[in-house]
C-alpha positions as CSV (number, residue, x, y, z in Angstrom):
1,X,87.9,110.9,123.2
2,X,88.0,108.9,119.7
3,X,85.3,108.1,117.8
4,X,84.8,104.0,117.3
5,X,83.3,102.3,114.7
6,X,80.7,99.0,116.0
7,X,79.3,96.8,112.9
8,X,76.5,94.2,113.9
9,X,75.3,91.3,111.8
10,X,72.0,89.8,110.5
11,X,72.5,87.0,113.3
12,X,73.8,89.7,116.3
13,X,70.7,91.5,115.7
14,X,67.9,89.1,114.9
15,X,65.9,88.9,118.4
16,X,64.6,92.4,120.7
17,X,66.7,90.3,123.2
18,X,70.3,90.0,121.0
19,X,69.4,94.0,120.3
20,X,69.3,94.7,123.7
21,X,72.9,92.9,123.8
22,X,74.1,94.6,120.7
23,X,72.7,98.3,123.1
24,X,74.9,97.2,126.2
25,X,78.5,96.9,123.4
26,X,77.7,100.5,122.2
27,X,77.0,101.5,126.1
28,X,80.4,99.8,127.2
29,X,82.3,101.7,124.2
30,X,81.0,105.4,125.7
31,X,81.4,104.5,129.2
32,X,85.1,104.3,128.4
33,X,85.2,107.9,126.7
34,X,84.5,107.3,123.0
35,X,82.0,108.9,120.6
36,X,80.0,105.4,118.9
37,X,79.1,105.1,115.9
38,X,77.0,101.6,115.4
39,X,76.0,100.0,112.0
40,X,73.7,97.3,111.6
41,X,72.0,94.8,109.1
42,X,68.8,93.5,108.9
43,X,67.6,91.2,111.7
44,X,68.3,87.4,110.9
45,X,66.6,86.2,107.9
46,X,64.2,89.3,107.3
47,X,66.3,90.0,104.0
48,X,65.9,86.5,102.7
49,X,62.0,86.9,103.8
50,X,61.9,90.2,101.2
51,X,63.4,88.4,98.8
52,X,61.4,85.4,98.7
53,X,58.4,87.7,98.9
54,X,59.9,89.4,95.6
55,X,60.7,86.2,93.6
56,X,56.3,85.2,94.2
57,X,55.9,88.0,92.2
58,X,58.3,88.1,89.3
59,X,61.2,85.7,88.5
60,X,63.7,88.1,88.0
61,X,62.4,91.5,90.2
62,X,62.8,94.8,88.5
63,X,66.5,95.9,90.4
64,X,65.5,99.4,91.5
65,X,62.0,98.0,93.4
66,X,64.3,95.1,95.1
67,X,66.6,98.2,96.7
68,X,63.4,99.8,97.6
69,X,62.2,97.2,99.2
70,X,65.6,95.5,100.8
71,X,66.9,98.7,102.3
72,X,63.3,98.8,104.9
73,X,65.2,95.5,106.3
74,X,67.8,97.9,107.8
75,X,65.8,100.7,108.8
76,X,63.7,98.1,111.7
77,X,66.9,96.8,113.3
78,X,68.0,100.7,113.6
79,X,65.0,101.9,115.3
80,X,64.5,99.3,117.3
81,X,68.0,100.0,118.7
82,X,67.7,102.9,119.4
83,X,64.5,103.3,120.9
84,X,66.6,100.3,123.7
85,X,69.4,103.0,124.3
86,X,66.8,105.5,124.5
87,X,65.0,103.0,127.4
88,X,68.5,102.9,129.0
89,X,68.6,106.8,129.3
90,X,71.2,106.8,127.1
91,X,71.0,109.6,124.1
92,X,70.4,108.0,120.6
93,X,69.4,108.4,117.1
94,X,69.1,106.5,113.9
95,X,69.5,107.3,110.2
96,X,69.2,105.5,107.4
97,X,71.6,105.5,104.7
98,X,70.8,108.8,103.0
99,X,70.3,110.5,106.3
100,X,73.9,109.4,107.3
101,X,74.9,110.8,104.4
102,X,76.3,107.8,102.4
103,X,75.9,108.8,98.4
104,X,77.0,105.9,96.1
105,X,77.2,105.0,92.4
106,X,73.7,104.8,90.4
107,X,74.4,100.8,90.5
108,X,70.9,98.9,92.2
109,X,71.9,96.0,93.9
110,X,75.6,96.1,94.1
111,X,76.5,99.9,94.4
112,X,79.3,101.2,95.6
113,X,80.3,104.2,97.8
114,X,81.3,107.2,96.2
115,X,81.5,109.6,98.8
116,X,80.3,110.0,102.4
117,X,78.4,113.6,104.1
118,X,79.3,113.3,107.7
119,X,77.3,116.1,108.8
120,X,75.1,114.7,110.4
121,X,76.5,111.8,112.0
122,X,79.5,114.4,113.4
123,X,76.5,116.7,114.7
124,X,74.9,114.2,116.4
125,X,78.2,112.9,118.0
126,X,79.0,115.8,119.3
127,X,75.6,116.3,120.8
128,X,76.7,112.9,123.1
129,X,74.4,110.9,121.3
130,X,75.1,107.0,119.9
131,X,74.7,107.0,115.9
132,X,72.9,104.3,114.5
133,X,73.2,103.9,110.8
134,X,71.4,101.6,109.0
135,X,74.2,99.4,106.5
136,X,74.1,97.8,103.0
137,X,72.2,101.6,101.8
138,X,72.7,104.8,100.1
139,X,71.5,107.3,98.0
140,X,72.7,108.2,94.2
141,X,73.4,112.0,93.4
142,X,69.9,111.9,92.1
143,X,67.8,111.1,95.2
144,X,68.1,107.0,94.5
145,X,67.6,104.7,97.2
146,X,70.7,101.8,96.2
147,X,71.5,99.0,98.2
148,X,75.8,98.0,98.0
149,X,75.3,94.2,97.8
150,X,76.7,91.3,99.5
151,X,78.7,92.1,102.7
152,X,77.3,95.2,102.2
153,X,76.8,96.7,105.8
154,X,81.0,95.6,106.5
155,X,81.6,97.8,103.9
156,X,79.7,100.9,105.4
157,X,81.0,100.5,108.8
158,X,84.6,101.0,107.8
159,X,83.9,103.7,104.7
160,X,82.5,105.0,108.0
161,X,85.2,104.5,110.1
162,X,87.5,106.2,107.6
163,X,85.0,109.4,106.9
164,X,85.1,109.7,110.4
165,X,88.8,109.3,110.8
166,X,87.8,106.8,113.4
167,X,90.1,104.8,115.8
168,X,89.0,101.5,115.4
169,X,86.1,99.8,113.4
170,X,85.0,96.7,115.3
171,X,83.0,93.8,113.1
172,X,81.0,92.3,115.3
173,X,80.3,88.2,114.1
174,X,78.8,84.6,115.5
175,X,82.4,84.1,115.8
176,X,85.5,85.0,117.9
177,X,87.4,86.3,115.1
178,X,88.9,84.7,111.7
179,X,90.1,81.0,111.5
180,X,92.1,79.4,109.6
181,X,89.4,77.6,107.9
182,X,85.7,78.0,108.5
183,X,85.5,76.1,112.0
184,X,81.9,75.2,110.5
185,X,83.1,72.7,107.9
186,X,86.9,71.8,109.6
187,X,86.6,71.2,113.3
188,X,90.3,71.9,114.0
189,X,90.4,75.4,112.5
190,X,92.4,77.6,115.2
191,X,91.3,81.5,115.7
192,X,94.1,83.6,113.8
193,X,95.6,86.4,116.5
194,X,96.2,88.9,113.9
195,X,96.6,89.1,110.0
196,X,97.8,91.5,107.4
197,X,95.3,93.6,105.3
198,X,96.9,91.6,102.5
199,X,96.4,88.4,103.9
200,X,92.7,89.0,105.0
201,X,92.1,90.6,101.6
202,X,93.3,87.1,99.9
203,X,90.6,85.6,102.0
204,X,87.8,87.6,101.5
205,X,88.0,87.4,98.3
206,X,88.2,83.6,98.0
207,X,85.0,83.0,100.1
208,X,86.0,83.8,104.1
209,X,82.7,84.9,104.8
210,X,83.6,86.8,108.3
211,X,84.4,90.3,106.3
212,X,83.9,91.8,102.7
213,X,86.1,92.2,100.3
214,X,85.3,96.2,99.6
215,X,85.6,96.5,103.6
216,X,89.6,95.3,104.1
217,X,90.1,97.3,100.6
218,X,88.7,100.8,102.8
219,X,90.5,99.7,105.9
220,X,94.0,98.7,104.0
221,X,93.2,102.0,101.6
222,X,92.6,104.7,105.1
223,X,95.0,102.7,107.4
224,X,91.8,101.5,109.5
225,X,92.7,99.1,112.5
226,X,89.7,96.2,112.0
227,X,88.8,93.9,115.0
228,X,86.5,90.5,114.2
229,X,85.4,89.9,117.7
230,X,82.5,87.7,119.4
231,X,79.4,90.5,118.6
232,X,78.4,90.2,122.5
233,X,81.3,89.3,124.2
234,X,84.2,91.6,125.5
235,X,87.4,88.9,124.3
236,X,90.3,89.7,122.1
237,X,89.4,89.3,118.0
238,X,91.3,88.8,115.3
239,X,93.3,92.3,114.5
240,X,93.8,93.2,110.9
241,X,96.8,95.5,110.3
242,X,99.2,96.9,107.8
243,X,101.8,94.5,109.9
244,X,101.1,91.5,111.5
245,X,103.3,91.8,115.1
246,X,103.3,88.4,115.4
247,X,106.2,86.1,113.7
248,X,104.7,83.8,111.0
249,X,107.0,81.0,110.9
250,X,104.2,79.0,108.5
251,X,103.9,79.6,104.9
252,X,100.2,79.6,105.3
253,X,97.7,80.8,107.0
254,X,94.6,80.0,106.0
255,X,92.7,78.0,103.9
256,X,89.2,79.6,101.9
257,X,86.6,78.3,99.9
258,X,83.6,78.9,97.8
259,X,80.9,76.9,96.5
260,X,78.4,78.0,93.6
261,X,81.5,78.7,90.8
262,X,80.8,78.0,87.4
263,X,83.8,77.7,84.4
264,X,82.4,79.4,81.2
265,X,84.6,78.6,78.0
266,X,84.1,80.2,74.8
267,X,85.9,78.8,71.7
268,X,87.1,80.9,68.4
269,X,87.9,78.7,65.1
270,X,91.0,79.9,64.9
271,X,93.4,82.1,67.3
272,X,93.6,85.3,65.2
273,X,89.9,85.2,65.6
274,X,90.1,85.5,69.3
275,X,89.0,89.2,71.2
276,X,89.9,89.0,74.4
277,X,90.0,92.3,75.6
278,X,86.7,92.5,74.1
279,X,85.3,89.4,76.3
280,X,86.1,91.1,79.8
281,X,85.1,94.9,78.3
282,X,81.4,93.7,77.8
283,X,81.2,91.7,80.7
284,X,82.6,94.7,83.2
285,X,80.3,96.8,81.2
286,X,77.2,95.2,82.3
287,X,78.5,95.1,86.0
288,X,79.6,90.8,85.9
289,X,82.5,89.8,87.9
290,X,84.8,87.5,86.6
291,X,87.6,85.7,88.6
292,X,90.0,83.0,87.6
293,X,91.1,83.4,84.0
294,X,92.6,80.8,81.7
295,X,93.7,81.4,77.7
296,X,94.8,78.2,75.7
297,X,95.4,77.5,71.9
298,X,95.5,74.4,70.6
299,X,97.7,72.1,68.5
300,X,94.9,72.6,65.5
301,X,94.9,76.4,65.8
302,X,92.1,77.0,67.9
303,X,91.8,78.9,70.8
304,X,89.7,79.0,73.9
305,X,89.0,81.3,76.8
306,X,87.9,79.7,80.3
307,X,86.9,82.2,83.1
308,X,85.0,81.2,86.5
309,X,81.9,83.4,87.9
310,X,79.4,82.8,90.8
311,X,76.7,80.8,89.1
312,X,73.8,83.0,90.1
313,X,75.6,85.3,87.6
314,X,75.6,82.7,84.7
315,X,72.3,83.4,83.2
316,X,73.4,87.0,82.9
317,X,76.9,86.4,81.6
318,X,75.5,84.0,78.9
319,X,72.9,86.8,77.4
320,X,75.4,88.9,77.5
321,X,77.8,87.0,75.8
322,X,75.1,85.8,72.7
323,X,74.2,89.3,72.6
324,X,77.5,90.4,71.6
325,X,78.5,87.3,69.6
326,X,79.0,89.1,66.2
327,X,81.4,92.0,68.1
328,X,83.2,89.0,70.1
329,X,83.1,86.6,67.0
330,X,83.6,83.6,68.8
331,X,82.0,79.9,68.0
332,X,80.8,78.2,70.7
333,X,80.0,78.8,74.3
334,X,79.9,76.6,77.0
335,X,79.7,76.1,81.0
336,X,80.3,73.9,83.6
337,X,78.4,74.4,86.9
338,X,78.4,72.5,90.3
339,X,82.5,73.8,91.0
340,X,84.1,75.0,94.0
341,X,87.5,77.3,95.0
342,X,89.2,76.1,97.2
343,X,92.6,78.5,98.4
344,X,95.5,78.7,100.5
345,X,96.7,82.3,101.8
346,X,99.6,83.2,103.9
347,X,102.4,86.1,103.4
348,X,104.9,83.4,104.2
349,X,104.5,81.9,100.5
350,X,106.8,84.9,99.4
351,X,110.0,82.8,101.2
352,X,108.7,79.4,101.0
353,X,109.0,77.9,97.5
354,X,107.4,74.7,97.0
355,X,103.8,75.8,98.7
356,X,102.1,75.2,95.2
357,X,103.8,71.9,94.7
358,X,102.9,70.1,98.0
359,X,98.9,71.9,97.5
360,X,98.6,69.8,93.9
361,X,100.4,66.7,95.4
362,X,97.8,66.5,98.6
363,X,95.0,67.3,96.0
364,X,96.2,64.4,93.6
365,X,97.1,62.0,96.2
366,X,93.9,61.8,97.4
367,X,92.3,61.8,94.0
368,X,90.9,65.2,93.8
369,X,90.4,66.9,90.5
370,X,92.1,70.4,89.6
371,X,90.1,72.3,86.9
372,X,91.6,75.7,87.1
373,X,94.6,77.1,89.0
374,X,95.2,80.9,90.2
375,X,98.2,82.1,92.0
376,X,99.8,85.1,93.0
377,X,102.3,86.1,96.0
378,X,100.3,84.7,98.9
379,X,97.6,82.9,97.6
380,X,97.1,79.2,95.1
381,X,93.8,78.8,94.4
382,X,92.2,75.7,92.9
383,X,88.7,74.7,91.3
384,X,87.5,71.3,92.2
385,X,84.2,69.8,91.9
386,X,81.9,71.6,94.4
387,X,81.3,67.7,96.1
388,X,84.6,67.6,97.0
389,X,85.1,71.4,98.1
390,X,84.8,70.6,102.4
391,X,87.2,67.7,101.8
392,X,90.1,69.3,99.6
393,X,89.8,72.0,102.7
394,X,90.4,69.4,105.4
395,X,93.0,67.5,103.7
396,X,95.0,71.7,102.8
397,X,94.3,72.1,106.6
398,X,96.2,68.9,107.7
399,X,98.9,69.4,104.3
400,X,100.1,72.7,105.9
401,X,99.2,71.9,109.9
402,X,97.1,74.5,110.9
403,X,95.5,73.0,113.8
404,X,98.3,73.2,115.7
C-alpha cells in the first residue's frame, strides 16, 4: 500500500456535481490499495469573487486581511468533499492548511513552505480515512494564516507528496496533460507523453499554466513522479521525470508564453555611477520578482539597466525604486507595458546549434519585433509586443513542427 498524492483545480471542483466526480478519483485510488491524500482549490471563480469583494473596499487591501479572507475559499471545496465521501460510506476528513500541518514563511500573499507536520495527515491515513487538505494555505511559526500565491495549491500537493514520501502526485487539470503550446490559443498543439523536470521547469516558468513553478522545483528537488491527467477521466497524462524514456529526436518541445510583462529601464549619467547589485538587493528585499535582465553602456558613457516584471507588480517596483533613488543613484526611470514572452523549451537544444538562429529569423520574417532576449541550455525566450504574443506562438509552433 503507497500513499498517492490527488491535486484538484478551481475548475475540477467548481459545481457539488464536478465534486462528486472529483470523490469517485479519490474512491478509485483506495479501491486499488493506496492511502489518498487529496488537495484542492477553491471552487471556480469563488477566489476572484473575494477578491473583487476586497478591491470595493480599498484599492490596494491590507495583505494580511486578503489571506484571511482568500484562505475560506479553500476550506468550502474541502468540506464539501468530504461530507460526499462521507455520503458514499467512505471514511473522510478535512483540514485546512494549519490543521494539515503546512508552516510557511511570514510572507502574506506569496508565502512559501518552510516545513510540513505530517501528524496528522499520517494519523488519519492510517485510521483508513481519505485526507482532504485544503491548498494555497498555511500557518507562520506565530499562528499566521498565509496564503502561497499563484499556483499555490500545485505547490502543496507535491510539498505533500514529498513529506509524505508519496508514490505519485497526480495534478488533476481541464486538460489531458501538457501540450506543446497551450491548445487554447494554437489549435495544432499535440499532448507531450512525458518531459523532464528540467524541461517542465523551463515551461512553468515562462507562462505554461498547467503546473507551478515552486511545484516541479519540490518534485525535481524529492524525486516526485508528477502526472497532468484529465481531473475526471482515468487516461494516461503527461509524466514528468528525472528522464524522459522517450527518444526526443526534436530540438524542441514546447513553446510558452506570457502576457502582462512590462520592461523597466533605469538610466545612470555615467557607467561608474551604475549599482547593480544594489538594483536587484532592494527589489528581492521587498519580495518583487524580476526576470529577463539586460545591462548596456553606451558610446557617450552612459549606462542603462533593462529588466522585465509582471505588470501588476509595476506600481510596487516603481515606489520602490524612487524610494531608494539616492542609495541606487541612478537618473531616470522608465517602463514599457503592454509586452509579452514568448519561449521555446526542449533538452534537445543542448545538440542542436542553430535553434536561436532559425527562432529570430521566423520572428523577423514575418515582421515581429524582439525587445529582449533570454537563453540558457534549453530554453530562447523573447519579448514581443503583447498584440503579437498568440501569433509569434503559432508561427515558433510551425518553425520547429510540433504538430506533427
Amino acid at each position: 500500500m503507497g500513499i498517492v498524492v490527488l491535486k484538484f483545480g478551481g475548475t475540477s471542483v467548481s459545481t457539488v456535481e464536478k465534486i462528486a466526480k472529483t470523490a469517485e478519483q479519490a474512491i478509485f485510488e483506495k479501491e486499488k490499495g493506496n492511502q489518498v491524500v487529496v488537495v484542492v482549490s477553491a471552487m471556480g471563480k469563488s477566489t476572484d469573487r473575494l477578491v473583487a469583494m476586497a478591491n470595493e473596499i480599498a484599492e490596494y487591501p491590507d495583505k494580511r486581511e486578503m489571506d484571511m479572507l482568500l484562505t475560506t475559499g479553500e476550506q468550502v471545496t474541502i468540506s464539501l468533499l468530504a461530507m460526499t465521501l462521507k455520503a458514499r460510506q467512505q471514511p473522510a476528513i478535512s483540514f485546512t492548511g494549519w490543521q494539515a500541518g503546512i508552516e510557511t514563511e511570514t510572507v502574506h500573499s506569496n508565502a512559501r513552505i518552510a516545513d510540513i507536520d505530517t501528524t496528522n495527515i499520517q494519523a488519519a491515513l492510517d485510521r483508513g480515512e481519505i485526507v482532504i487538505v485544503a491548498g494555497f494555505q498555511g500557518v507562520t511559526a506565530d499562528g499566521a494564516i498565509t496564503t502561497l500565491g499563484r499556483g499555490g495549491s500545485d505547490t502543496t500537493a507535491v510539498a505533500l507528496a514529498a513529506a509524505l514520501k508519496a508514490e505519485k502526485c497526480a495534478i488533476g487539470t481541464d486538460v489531458t496533460g501538457v501540450y506543446t503550446a497551450d491548445p487554447r490559443y494554437v489549435p495544432d498543439a499535440k499532448q507531450l507523453p512525458a518531459l523532464t523536470y528540467d524541461e517542465m521547469l523551463e515551461l512553468a516558468h515562462l507562462g505554461a499554466g498547467v503546473l507551478h513553478p515552486r511545484a516541479v522545483e519540490y518534485a525535481k528537488n524529492f524525486g516526485i513522479p508528477l502526472e497532468v491527467r484529465a481531473s475526471h477521466e482515468q487516461k494516461a497524462g503527461t509524466m514528468i521525470e528525472e528522464v524522459n524514456k522517450l527518444e526526443n529526436t526534436k530540438a524542441v518541445t514546447g513553446v510558452a508564453f506570457e502576457d502582462k510583462i512590462t520592461r523597466v529601464t533605469i538610466h545612470w549619467p555615467t557607467k561608474e555611477e551604475m549599482r547593480v547589485s544594489k538594483v536587484f538587493t532592494t527589489l528581492a528585499a521587498q519580495n518583487i520578482d524580476v526576470d529577463i535582465i539586460i545591462q548596456g553602456i553606451t558610446g557617450l558613457g552612459s549606462g542603462n539597466l533593462s529588466f522585465t516584471i509582471q505588470t501588476d507588480a509595476l506600481l510596487d517596483t516603481l515606489a520602490v525604486l524612487n524610494d531608494n533613488k539616492e542609495l541606487l543613484q541612478f537618473g531616470k526611470l522608465e517602463s514599457e507595458q503592454q509586452l509579452a514572452k514568448v519561449s521555446i523549451v526542449g533538452s534537445g537544444m543542448v545538440s542542436n546549434p542553430g535553434v536561436a538562429a532559425r527562432m529570430f529569423e521566423a520572428l523577423t520574417e514575418k515582421e515581429i519585433p524582439i525587445k529582449m532576449i533570454s537563453t540558457s541550455e534549453i530554453k530562447v525566450s523573447t519579448v514581443v509586443p503583447e498584440k503579437q504574443m498568440v501569433n509569434a506562438a503559432k508561427i515558433l509552433h510551425q518553425t520547429f513542427e510540433l504538430d506533427k
